[in-house]
NUTIMI-428956 format. One record per residue (C-alpha): x, y, z; chain; residue in one letter; residue number from 0. Coordinates in Angstrom, 3 decimals, padded with zeros to 6 digits. Layout:
BEGIN
<<X, Y, Z>, A, A, NUM>
...
This chain:
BEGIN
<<101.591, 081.523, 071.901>, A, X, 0>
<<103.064, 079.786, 068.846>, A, X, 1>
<<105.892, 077.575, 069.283>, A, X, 2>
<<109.114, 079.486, 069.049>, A, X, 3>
<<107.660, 082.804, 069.003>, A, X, 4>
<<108.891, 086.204, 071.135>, A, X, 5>
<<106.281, 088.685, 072.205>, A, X, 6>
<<106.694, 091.669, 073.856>, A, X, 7>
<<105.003, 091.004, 078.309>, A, X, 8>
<<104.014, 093.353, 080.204>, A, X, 9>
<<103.229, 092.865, 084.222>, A, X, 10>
<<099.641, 094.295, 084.616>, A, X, 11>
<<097.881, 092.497, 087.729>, A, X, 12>
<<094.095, 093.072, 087.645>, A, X, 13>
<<092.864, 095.015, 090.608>, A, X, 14>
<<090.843, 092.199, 092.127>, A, X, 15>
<<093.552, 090.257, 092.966>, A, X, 16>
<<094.895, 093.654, 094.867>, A, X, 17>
<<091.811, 093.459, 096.627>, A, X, 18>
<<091.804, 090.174, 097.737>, A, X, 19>
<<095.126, 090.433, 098.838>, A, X, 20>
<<094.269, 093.330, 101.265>, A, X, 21>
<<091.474, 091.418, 102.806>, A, X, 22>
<<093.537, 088.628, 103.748>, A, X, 23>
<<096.045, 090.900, 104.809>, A, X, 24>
<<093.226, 092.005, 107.046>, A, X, 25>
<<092.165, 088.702, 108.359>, A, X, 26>
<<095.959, 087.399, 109.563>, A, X, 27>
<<095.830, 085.191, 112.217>, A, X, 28>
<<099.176, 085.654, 113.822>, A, X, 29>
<<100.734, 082.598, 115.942>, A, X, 30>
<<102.241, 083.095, 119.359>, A, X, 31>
<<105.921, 083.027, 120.585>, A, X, 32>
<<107.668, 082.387, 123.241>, A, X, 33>
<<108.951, 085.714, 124.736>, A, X, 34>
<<112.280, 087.312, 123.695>, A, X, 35>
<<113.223, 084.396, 121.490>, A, X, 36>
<<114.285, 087.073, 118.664>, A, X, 37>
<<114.678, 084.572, 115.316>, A, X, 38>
<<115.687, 081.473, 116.814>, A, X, 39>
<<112.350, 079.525, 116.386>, A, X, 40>
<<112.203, 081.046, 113.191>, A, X, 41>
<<110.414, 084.399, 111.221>, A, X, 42>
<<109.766, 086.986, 114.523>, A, X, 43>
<<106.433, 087.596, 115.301>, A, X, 44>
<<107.425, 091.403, 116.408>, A, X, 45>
<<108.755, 092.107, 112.682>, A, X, 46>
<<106.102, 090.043, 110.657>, A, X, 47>
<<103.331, 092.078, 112.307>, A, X, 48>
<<105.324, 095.379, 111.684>, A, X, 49>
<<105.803, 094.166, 107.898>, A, X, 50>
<<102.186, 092.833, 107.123>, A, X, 51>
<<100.702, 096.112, 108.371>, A, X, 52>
<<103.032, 097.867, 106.354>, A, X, 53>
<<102.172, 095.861, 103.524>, A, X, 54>
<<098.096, 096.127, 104.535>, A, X, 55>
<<097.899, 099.935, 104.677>, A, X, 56>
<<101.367, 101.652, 103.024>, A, X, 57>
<<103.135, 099.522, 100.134>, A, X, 58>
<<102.148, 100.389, 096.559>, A, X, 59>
<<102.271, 097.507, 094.045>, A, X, 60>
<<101.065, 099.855, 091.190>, A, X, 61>
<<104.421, 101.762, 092.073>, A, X, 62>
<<106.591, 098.605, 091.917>, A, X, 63>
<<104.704, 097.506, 088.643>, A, X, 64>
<<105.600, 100.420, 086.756>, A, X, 65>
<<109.184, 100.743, 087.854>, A, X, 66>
<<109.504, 096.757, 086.411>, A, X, 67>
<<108.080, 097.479, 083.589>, A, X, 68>
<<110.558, 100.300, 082.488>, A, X, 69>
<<112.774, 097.637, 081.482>, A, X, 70>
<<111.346, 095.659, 077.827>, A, X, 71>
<<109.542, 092.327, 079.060>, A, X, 72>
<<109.144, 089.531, 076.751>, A, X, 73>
<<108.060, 085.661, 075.765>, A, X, 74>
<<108.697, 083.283, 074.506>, A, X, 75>
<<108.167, 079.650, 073.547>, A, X, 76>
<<110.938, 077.427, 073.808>, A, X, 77>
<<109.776, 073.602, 073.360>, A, X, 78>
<<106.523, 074.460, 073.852>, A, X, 79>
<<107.288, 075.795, 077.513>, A, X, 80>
<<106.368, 079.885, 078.086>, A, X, 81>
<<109.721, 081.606, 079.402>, A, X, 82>
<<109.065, 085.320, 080.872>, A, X, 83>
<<112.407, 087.524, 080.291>, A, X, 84>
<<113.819, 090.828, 080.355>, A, X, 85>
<<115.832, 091.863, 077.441>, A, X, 86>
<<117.949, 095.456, 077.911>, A, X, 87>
<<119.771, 096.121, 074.785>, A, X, 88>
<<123.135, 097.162, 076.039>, A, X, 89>
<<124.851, 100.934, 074.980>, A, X, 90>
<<128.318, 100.347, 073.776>, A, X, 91>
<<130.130, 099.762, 071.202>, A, X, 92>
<<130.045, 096.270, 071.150>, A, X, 93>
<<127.722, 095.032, 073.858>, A, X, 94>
<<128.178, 091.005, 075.015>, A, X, 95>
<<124.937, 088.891, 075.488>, A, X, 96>
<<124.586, 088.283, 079.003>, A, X, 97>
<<122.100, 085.468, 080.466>, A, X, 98>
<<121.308, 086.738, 084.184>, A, X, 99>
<<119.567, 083.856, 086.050>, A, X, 100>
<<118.069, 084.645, 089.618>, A, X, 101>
<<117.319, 081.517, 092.323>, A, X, 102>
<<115.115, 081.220, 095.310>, A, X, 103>
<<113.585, 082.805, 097.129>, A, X, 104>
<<114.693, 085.319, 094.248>, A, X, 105>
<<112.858, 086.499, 091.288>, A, X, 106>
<<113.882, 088.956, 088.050>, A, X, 107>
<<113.036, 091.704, 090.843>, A, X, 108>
<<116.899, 091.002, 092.337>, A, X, 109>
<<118.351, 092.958, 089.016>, A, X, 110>
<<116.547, 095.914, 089.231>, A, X, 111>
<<119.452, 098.136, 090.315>, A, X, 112>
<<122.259, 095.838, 088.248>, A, X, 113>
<<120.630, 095.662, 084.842>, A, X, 114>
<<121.192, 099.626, 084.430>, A, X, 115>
<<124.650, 099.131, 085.221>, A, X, 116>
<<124.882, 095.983, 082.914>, A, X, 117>
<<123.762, 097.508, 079.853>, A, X, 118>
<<124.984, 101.542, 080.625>, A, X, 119>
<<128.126, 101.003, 082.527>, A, X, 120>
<<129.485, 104.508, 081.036>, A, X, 121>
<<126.029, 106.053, 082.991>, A, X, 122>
<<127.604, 104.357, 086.407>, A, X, 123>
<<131.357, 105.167, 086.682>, A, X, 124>
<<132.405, 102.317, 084.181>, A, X, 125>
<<133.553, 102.389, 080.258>, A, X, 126>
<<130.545, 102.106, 077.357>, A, X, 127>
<<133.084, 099.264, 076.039>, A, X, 128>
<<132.460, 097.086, 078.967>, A, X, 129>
<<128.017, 097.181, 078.262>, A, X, 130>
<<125.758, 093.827, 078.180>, A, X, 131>
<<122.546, 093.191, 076.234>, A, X, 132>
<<120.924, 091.715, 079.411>, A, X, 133>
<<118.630, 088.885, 079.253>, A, X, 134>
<<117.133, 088.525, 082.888>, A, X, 135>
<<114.619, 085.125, 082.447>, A, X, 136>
<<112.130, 084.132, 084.970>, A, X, 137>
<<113.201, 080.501, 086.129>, A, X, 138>
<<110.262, 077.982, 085.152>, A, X, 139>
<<107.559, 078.092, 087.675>, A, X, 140>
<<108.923, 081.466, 088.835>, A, X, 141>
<<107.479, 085.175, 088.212>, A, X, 142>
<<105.795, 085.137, 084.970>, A, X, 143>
<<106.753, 082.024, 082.867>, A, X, 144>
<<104.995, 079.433, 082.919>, A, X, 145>
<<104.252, 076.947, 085.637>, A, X, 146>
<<105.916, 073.086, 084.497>, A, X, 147>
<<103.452, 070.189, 083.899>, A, X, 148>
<<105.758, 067.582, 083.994>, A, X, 149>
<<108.240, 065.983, 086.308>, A, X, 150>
<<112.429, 066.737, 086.030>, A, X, 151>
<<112.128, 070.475, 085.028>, A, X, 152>
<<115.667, 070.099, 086.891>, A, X, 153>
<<118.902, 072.057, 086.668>, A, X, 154>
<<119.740, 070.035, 083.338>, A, X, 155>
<<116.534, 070.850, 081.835>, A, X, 156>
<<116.310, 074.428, 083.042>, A, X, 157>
<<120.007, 074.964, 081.350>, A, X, 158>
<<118.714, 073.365, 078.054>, A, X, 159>
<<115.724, 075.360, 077.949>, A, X, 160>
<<117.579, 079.097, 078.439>, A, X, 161>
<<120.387, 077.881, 076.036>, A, X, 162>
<<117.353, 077.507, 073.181>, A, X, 163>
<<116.058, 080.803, 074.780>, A, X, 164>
<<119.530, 082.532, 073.930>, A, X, 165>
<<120.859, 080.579, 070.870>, A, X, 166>
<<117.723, 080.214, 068.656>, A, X, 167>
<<114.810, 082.472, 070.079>, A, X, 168>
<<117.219, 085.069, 070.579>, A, X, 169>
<<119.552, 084.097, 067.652>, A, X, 170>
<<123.240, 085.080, 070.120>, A, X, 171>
<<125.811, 082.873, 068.823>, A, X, 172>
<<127.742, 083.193, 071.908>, A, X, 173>
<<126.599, 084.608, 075.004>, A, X, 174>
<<128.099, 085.178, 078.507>, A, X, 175>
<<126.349, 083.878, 081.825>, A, X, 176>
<<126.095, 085.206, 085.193>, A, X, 177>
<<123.800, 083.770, 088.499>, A, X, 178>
<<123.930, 082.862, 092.004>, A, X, 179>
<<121.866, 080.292, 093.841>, A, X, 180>
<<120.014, 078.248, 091.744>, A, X, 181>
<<121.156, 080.494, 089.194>, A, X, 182>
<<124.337, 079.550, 089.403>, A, X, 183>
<<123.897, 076.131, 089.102>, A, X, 184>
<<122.301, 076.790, 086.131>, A, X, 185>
<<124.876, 078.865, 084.750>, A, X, 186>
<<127.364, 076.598, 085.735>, A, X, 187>
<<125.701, 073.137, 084.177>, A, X, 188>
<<125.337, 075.581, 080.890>, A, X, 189>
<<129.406, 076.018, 081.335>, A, X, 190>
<<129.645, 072.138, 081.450>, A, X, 191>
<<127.417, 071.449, 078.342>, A, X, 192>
<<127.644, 074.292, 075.941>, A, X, 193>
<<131.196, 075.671, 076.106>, A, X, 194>
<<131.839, 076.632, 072.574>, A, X, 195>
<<128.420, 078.954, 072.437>, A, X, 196>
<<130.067, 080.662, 075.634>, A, X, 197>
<<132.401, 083.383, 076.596>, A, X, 198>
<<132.777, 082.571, 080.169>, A, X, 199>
<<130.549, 082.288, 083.534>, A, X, 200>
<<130.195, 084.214, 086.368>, A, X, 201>
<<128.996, 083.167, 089.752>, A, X, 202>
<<128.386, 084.243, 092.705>, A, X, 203>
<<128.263, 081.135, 094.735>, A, X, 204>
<<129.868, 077.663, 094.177>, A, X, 205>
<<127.167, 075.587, 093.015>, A, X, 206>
<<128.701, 072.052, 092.211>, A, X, 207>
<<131.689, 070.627, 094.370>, A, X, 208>
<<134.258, 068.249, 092.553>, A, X, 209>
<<133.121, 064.671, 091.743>, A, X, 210>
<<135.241, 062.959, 094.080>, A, X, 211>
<<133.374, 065.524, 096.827>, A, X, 212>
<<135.109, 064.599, 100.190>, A, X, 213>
<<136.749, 061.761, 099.309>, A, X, 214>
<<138.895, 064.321, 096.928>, A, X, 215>
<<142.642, 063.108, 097.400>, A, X, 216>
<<144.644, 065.308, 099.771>, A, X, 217>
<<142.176, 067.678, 101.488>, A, X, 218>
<<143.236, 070.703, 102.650>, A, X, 219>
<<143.036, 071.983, 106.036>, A, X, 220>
<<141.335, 074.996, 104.836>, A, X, 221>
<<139.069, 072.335, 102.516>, A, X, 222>
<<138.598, 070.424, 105.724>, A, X, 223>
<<137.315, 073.181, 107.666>, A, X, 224>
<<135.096, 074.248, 104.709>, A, X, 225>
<<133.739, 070.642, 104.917>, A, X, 226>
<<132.822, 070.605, 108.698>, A, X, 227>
<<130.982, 074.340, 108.012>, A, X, 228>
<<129.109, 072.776, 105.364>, A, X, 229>
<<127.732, 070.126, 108.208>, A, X, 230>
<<126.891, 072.757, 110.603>, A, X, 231>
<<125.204, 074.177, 107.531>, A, X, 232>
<<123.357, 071.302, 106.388>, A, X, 233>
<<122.592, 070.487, 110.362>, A, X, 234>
<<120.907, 074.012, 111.484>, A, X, 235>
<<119.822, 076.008, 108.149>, A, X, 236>
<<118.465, 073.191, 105.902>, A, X, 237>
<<114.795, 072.502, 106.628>, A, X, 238>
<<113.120, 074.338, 104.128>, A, X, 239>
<<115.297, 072.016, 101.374>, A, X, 240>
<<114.515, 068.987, 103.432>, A, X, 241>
<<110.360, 069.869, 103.158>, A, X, 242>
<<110.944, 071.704, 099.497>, A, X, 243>
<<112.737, 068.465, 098.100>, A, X, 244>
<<110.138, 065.570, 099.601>, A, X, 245>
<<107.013, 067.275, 100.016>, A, X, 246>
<<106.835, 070.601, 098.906>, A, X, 247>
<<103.156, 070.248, 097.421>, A, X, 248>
<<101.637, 069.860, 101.347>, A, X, 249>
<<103.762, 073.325, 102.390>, A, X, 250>
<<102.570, 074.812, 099.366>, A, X, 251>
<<098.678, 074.355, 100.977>, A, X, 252>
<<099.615, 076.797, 103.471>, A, X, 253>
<<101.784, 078.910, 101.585>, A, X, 254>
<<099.767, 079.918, 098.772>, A, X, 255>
<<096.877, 080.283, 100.851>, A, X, 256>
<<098.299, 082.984, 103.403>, A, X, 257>
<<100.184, 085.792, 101.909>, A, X, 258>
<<101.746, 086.335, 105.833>, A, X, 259>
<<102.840, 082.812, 105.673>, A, X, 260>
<<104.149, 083.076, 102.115>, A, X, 261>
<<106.381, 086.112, 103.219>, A, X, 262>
<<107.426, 084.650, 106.594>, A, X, 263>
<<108.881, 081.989, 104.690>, A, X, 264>
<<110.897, 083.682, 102.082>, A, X, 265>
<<112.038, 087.480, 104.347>, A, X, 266>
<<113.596, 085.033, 106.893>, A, X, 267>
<<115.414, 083.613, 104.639>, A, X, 268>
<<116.532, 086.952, 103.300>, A, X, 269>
<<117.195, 087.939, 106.982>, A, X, 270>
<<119.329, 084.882, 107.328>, A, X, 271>
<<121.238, 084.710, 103.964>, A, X, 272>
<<122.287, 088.025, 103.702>, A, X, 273>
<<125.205, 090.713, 105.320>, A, X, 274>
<<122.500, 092.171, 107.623>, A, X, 275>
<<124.138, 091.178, 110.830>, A, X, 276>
<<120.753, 090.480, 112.195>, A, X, 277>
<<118.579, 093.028, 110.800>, A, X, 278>
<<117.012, 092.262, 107.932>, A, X, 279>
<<116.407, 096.188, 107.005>, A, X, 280>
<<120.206, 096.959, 106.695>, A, X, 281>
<<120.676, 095.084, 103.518>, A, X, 282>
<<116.842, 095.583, 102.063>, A, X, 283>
<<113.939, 098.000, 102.450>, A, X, 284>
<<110.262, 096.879, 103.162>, A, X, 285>
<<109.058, 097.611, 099.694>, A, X, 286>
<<112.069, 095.697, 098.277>, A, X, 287>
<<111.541, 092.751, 100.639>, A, X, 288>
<<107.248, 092.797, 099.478>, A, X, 289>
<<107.853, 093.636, 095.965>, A, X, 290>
<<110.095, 090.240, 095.564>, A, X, 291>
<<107.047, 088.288, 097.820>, A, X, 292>
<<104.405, 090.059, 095.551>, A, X, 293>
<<106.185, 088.265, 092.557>, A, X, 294>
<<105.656, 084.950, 094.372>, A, X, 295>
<<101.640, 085.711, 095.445>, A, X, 296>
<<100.445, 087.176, 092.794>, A, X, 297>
<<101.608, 084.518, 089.649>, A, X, 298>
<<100.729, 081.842, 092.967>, A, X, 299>
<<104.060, 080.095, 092.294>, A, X, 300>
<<105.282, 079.117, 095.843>, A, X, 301>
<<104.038, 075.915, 094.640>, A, X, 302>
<<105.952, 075.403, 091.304>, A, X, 303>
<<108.900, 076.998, 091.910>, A, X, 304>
<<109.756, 075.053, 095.350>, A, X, 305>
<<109.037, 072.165, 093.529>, A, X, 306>
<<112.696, 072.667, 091.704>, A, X, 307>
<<114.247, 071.167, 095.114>, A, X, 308>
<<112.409, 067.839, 094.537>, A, X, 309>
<<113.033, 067.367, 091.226>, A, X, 310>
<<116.863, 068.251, 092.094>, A, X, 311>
<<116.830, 065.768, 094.495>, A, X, 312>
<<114.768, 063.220, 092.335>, A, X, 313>
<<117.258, 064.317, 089.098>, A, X, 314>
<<120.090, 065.309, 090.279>, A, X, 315>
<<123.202, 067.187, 088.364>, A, X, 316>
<<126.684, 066.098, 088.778>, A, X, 317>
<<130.099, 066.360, 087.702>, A, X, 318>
<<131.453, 063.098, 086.177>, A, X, 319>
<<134.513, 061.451, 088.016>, A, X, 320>
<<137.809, 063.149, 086.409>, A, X, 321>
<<135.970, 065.947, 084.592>, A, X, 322>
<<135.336, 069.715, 085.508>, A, X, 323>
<<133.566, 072.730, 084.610>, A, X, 324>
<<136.528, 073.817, 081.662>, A, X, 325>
<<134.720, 077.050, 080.703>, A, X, 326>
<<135.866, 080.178, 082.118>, A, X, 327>
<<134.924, 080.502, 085.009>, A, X, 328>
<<134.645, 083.989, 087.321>, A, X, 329>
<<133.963, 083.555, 090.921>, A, X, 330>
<<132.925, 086.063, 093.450>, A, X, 331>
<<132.468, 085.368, 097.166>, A, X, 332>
<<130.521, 088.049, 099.484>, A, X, 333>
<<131.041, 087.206, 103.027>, A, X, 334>
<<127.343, 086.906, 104.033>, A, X, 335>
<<127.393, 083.703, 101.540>, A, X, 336>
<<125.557, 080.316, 102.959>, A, X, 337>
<<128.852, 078.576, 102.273>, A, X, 338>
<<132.848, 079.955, 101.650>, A, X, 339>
<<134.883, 077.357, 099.823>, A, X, 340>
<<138.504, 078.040, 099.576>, A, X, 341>
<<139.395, 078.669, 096.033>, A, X, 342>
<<141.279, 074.980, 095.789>, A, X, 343>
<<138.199, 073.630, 096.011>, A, X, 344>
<<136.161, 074.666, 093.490>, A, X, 345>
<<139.275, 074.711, 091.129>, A, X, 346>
<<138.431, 070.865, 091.328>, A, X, 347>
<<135.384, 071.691, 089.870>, A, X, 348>
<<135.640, 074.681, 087.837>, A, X, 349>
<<138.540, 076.358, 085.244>, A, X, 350>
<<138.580, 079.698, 087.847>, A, X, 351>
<<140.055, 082.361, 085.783>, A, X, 352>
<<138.612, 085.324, 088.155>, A, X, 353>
<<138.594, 084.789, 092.161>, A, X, 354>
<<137.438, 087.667, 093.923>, A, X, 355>
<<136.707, 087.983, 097.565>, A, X, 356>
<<134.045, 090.958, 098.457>, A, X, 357>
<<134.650, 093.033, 101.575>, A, X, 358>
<<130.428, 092.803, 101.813>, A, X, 359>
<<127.436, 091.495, 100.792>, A, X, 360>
<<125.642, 087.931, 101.159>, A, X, 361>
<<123.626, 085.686, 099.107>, A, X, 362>
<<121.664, 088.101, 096.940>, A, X, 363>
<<124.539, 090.118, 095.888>, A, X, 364>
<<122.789, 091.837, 092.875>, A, X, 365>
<<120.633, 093.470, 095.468>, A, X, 366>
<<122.920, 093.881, 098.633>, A, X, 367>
<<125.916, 094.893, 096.661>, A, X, 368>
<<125.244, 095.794, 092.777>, A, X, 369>
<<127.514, 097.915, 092.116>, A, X, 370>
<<130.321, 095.163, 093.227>, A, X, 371>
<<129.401, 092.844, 091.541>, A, X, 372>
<<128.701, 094.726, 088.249>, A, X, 373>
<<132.100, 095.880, 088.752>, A, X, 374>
<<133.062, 092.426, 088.947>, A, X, 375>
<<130.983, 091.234, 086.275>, A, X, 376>
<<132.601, 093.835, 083.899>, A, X, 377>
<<136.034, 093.004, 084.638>, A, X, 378>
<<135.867, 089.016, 084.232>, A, X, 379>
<<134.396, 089.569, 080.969>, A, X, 380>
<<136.293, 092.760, 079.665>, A, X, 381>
<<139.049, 090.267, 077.906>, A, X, 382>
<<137.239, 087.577, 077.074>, A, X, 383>
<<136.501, 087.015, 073.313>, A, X, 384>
């Protein structure tokens, strides 16, 4: 591709790798369990055999692939570096750019039901002047951009990189950005950097605390008990950042090896994460759960896009002492979130405008809940010019 060029993508996976797929589907060697231990040890054996034969002998990829590719897929080279995108002209009047970034275990597939009501909010209960142009890019190492070849593709250089993508592949002069997980620590290090190309943020999780962190002056009880959750956090639901951020090339062996391994991995995390009070199929459906692990298998990018957590850890983003996130800044909070701050809290780290607390929903909000938080999404940005 030539260096700054935009080219129209289109997801077309040849047939062979269907086919190997299937045969290692076939050849699964399951490991044991100890009796009625449900999810504590980890993915259930019960579910993950119920899921891989659905996957073996009923999901449809060719079904998935053509509903992605209704939307228009592009990419481009920014710096020399292939970014995979969607780009949905909006219908309104007057349609704001919108930069939608996805995280992990996520992919573009997360927006499938919000982009629609993005770009045609007039088409889903809302007002034509409230549309997006959505631009939906595939983190680096994720879906279909490019895998990195170099060390610290980090949350700084991640930001730089879709800023080019928007400002000069794209040519928006100002553009509005929305994300949760990694995404929103993307969006929000693009609020910290490149304010006056911006009309505001949106996230759906806090990704940065304040600089001074706990030793903030004059912690609130209600910051205090935040704190202590975020121990019991780090304590019993961080060991897949602890192995992604030191060594994620040795779990990659396994990972991108074993497509039952691969979606072990990332469903019990979307078991855990979200509002599904234990039942993973509440919030998501089978195919949605595969289609989202398909993305991973098939571009074989377990391995670069884990790899973000070490070079996080290795490069890490911060706010400077006295200094916070002065962009506009709309926050929503879905009660199935890994971590509730109160709203004092992040106002030592962002200018919070919007603060809106969800009566449902978790971590991947554009898929548990899109419709609230397009609704959301619509209303931070409907005055902001």
């Amino acid at each position: 591709m030539a260096h700054g060029k935009v080219e129209p993508f289109r997801i077309a996976i040849p047939e062979a790798q269907l086919a190997d797929l299937r045969e290692r589907l076939q050849r699964t060697r399951f490991p044991d369990e100890i009796p009625d231990s449900a999810w504590d040890y980890g993915a259930n054996l019960g579910y993950m055999r119920e899921l891989i034969d659905y996957w073996r002998t009923k999901y449809d990829w060719r079904t998935q692939e053509k509903a992605l590719n209704r939307f228009a897929h592009f990419k481009a080279d920014v710096d020399g570096f292939g970014v995979h995108f969607i780009h949905e002209q909006g219908r309104g009047p007057n349609p704001k750019p919108l930069l939608l970034i996805h995280g992990w275990p996520g992919s573009i597939y997360e927006f499938m039901e919000i982009i629609p009501m993005l770009t045609d909010p007039a088409s889903h209960g809302g007002d034509a002047r409230d549309s997006f142009t959505v631009v939906a890019p595939s983190l680096p190492g994720y879906g279909f951009s490019d895998h990195p070849r170099t060390r610290a593709m980090n949350i700084q250089a991640i930001a730089d990189i879709f800023h080019k993508l928007m400002t000069e592949s794209l040519g928006y002069r100002r553009y509005a950005s929305q994300g949760g997980d990694w995404g929103a620590a993307i969006t929000s290090r693009i609020g910290e950097v490149y304010q006056p190309h911006l009309y505001g943020i949106h996230i759906n999780m806090i990704a940065i605390g304040p600089a001074e962190g706990r030793n903030a002056p004059e912690l609130t009880p209600e910051e205090k008990v935040f704190l202590g959750n975020m121990e019991k956090f780090r304590t019993h639901e961080t060991g897949y950042q602890w192995i992604q951020g030191t060594k994620p090339e040795t779990l990659a062996f396994g990972l991108n090896d074993s497509p039952a391994g691969l979606a072990a991995w990332i469903v019990e995390k979307f078991r855990t994460w979200s509002d599904c009070k234990g039942d993973v199929e509440k919030s998501f459906t089978k195919d949605q759960l595969l289609t989202n692990v398909m993305i991973y298998w098939l571009g074989e990018t377990i391995n670069s896009s884990t790899r973000l957590y070490y070079e996080a850890r290795h490069h890490p983003w911060r706010l400077k002492p006295g200094t916070r996130i002065e962009t506009p800044v709309g926050v929503a909070l879905f009660p199935g979130e890994l971590l509730l701050p109160p709203r004092h809290w992040a106002e030592r780290a962002y200018n919070v405008q919007r603060w809106t607390q969800m009566p449902r929903g978790g971590h991947f909000a554009a898929m548990e809940e899109p419709k609230l938080l397009a609704q959301d999404i619509r209303a931070f940005f409907r005055d902001l010019n």
